[in-house]
N, C-alpha and C positions, 0 to 999 in steps of 0.2 A: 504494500500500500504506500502510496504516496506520502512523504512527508510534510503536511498542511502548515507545522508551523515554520520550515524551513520556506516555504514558497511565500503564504505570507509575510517573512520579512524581509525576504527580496522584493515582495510589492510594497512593504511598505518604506523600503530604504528607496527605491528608483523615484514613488512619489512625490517624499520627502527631498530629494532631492532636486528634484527636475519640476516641481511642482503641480506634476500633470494628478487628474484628479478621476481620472477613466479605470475606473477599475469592476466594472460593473464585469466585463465579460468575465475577467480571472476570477472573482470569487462567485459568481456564478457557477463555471466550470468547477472550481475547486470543490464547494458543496456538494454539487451532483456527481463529480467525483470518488467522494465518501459517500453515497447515498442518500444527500438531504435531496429532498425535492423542495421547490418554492411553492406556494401557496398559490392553487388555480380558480378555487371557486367563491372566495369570501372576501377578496380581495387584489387590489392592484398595485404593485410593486411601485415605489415613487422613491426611494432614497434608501442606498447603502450607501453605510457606516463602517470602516474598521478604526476603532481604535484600541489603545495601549491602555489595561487598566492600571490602576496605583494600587489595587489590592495585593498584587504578586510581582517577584519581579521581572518575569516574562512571560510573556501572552499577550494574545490578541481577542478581541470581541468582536464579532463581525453581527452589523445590524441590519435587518432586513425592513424598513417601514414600509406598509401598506396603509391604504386608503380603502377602509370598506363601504360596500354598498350604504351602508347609513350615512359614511359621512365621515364618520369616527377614523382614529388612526391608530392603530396597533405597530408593535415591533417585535418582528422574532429576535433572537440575540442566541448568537450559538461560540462557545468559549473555544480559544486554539492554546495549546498549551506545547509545551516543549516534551518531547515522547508518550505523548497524549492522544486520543481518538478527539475528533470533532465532537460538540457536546452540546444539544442543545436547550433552550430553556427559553419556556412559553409560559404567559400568563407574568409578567413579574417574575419571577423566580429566583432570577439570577443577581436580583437585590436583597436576598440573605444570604448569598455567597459574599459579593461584593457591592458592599453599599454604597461606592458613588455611583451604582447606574440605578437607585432609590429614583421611581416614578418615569424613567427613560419607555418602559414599552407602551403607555399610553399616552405619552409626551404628544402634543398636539404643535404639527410642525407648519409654519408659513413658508415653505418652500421655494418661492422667490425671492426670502430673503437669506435663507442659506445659499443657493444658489449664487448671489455674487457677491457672497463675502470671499475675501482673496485669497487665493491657492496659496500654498497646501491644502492647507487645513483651515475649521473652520470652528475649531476648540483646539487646547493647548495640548492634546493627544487623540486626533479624530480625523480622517480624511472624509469628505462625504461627497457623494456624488448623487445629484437629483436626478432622475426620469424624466424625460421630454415626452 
């Protein structure tokens, strides 16, 4: 099996580096890779997230927001860890592992204004990139 945290932090070093903010297709790939499938019927994908948590000292969080039919905004959040399986965590959950993403999966996003805040990043550990 593929090494997920080895390829995410080559995505997240060229990023960081180069400023580009397109990463939709690699952690797309990378998920369905390890067997996540994205959410088909409840919702429309509008903004991934990788960022660096502060709870541990290496990992990745990889966020998936969706816009559902009501209106409402959800976020899958699935953990990458250093000799670790992809992990993922719905409903909140992953805010009693690590509480600074405390209210992150029903965060309600303006998305044109993340959108052109200035690459990299768009928090002080977050790459995000919006859905057209």
């Amino acid at each position: 099996m593929k090494n997920a945290y080895a390829e995410l932090e080559a995505l997240w070093n060229r990023c960081t580096a180069t400023g580009d903010r397109q990463v939709e297709a690699e952690v797309v790939d990378l998920l369905e890779g390890h067997g996540i499938r994205l959410r088909q019927r409840d919702g429309q994908l509008k903004q991934i997230t990788l960022s660096t948590p502060t709870s541990v000292n290496s990992g990745f969080v990889i966020g998936l927001r969706y816009v559902k039919q009501d209106g409402s905004h959800t976020e899958d959040l699935f953990t990458v860890q250093p000799g670790q399986q992809i992990q993922p965590f719905y409903k909140g959950s992953l805010q009693k592992q690590w509480p600074e993403y405390q209210g992150t999966h029903e965060r309600q996003v303006i998305f044109a204004l993340v959108d052109n805040e200035p690459a990299p990043t768009t928090a002080v550990n977050t790459i995000s990139q919006i859905k057209k």
